[in-house]
C-alpha positions as semicolon CSV with decimal commas, in nm:
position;residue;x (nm);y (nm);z (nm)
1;X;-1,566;0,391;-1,343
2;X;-1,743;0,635;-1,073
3;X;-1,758;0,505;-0,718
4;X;-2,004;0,628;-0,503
5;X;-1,865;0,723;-0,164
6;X;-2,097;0,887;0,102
7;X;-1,996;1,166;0,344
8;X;-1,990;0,900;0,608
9;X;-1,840;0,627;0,404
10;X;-1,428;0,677;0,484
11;X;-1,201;0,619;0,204
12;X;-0,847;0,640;0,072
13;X;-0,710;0,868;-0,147
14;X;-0,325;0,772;-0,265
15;X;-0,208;1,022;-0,471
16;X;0,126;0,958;-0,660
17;X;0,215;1,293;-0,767
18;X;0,258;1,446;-0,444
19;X;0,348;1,105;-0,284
20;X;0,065;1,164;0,014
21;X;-0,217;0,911;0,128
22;X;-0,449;1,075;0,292
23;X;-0,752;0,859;0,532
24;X;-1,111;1,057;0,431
25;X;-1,438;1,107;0,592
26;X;-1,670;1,350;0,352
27;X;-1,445;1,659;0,340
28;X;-1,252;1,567;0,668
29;X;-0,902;1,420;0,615
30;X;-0,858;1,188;0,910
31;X;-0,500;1,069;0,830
32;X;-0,255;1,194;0,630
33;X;0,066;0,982;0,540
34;X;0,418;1,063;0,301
35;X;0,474;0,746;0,121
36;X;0,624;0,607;-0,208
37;X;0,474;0,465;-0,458
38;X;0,640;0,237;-0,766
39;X;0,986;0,367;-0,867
40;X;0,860;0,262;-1,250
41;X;0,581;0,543;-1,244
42;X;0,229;0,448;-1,282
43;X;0,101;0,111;-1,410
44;X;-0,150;-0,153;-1,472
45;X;0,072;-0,432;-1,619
46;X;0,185;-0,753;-1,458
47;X;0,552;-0,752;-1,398
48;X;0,546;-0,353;-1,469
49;X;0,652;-0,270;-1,100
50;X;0,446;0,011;-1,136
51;X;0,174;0,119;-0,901
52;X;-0,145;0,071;-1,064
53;X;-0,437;0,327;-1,098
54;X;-0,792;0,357;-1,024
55;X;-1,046;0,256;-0,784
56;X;-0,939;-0,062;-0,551
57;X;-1,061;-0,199;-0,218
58;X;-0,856;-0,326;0,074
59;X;-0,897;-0,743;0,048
60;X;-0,723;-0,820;0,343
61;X;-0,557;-0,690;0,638
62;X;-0,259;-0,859;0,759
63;X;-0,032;-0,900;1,052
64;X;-0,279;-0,729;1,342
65;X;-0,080;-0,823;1,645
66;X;0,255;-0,811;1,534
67;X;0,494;-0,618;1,663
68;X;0,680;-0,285;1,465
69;X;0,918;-0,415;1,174
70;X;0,821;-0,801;1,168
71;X;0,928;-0,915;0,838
72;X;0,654;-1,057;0,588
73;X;0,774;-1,267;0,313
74;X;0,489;-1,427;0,094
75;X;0,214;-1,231;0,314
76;X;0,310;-1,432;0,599
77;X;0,585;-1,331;0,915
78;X;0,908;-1,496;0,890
79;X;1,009;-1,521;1,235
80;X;1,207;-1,191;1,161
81;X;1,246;-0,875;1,325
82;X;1,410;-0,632;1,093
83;X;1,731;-0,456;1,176
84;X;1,998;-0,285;0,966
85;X;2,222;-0,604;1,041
86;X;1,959;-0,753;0,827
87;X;1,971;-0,556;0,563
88;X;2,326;-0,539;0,546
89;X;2,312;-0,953;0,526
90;X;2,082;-0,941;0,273
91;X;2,065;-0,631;0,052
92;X;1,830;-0,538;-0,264
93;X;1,575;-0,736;-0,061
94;X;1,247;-0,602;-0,087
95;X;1,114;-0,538;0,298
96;X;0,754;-0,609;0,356
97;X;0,739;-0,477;0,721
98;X;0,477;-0,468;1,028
99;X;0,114;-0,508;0,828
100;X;-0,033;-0,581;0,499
101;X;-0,301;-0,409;0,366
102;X;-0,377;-0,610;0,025
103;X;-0,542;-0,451;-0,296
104;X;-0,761;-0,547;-0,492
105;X;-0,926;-0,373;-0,804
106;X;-1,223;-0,263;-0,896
107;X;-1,216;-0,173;-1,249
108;X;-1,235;-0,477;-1,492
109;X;-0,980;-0,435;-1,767
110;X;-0,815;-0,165;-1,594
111;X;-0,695;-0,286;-1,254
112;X;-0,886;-0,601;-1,234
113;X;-0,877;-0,921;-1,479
114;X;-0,637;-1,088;-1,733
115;X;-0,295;-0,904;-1,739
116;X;-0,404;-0,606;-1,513
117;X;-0,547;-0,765;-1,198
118;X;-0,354;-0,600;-0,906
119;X;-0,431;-0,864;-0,663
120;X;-0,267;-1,116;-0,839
121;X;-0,018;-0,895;-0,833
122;X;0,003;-0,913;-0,485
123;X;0,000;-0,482;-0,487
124;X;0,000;-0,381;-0,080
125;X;-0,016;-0,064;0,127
126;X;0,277;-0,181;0,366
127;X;0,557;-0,094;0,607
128;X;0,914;-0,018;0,535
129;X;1,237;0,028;0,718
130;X;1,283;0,378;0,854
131;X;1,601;0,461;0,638
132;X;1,383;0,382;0,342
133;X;1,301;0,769;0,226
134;X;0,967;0,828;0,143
135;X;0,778;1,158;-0,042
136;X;0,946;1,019;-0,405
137;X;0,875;0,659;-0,585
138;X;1,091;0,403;-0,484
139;X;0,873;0,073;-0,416
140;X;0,843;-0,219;-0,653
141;X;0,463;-0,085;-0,748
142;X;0,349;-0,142;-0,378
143;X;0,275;0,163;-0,150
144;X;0,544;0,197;0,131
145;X;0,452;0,391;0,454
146;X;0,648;0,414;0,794
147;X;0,536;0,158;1,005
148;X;0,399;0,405;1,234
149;X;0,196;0,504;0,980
150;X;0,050;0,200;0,829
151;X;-0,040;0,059;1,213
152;X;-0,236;0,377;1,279
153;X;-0,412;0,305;0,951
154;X;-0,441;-0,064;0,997
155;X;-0,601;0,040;1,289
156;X;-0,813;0,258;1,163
157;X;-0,999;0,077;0,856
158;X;-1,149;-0,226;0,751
159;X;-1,140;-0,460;0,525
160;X;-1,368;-0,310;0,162
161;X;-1,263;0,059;0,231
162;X;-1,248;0,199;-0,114
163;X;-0,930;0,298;-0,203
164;X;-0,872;0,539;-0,490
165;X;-0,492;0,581;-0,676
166;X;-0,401;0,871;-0,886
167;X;-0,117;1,037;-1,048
168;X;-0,316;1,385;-0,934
């Protein structure tokens, strides 16, 4: 599938090779972000954990308001503030930090329908704790970025931006 972006349409480019999202405007890169993508590779499946491919939009944007490391469970804050103390109390939990920025695909049979629909696989662009490194995959098939990151982007966009993931 071809998407048609204009030179004043921005978009976002996620590129899981080199672990970099970068915000675009025509040949202008507004943004650039290290992040990590699934620590299972590249993916489509449900229950893969992989990051999945292809052209996606942004569905919903999540959190606007809340403050730098408030702790999402279920796309909704907890009440929590994250801290290492946290961690430490609960570990191997997956942090879903400061702002959602939900996917959805736009590719039917490819990131979108039946077994490969990423927003029912609830696939975000969201924050992570600063000792979390980034620039290699790590995530459970979501896109992690520093929550100073993923506020200026937040920021930045709205929701339908076209969103494009590849492994190059």
């Amino acid at each position: 599938m071809t998407i048609q972006i204009s030179a004043t349409e921005p978009w976002i480019d996620i590129n899981i090779a080199n672990q970099r999202l970068l915000l675009r405007k025509g040949d202008a890169v507004l943004m650039e972000a290290v992040i990590s993508t699934g620590a299972n590779g590249a993916g489509e499946l449900t229950g893969s954990e992989c990051t999945p491919r292809g052209w996606h939009q942004i569905r919903a944007k999540i959190g606007e308001g809340c403050e730098a490391n408030t702790v999402f469970r279920g796309r909704r804050p907890t009440g929590e503030v994250y801290s290492v103390g946290l961690n430490v109390a609960e570990p191997g939990r997956d942090w879903i930090l400061t702002r959602i920025l939900w996917l959805s695909g736009l590719e039917l049979g490819k990131n979108r329908g039946a077994n490969v629909d990423t927003m029912r696989r609830y696939i975000y662009l969201h924050g992570t704790p600063d000792e979390v490194e980034l620039g290699q995959p790590g995530s459970r098939g979501c896109v992690r970025m520093r929550n100073r990151d993923i506020i200026e982007l937040f920021d930045r966009i709205p929701v339908g931006i076209r969103v494009l993931i590849s492994e190059s």
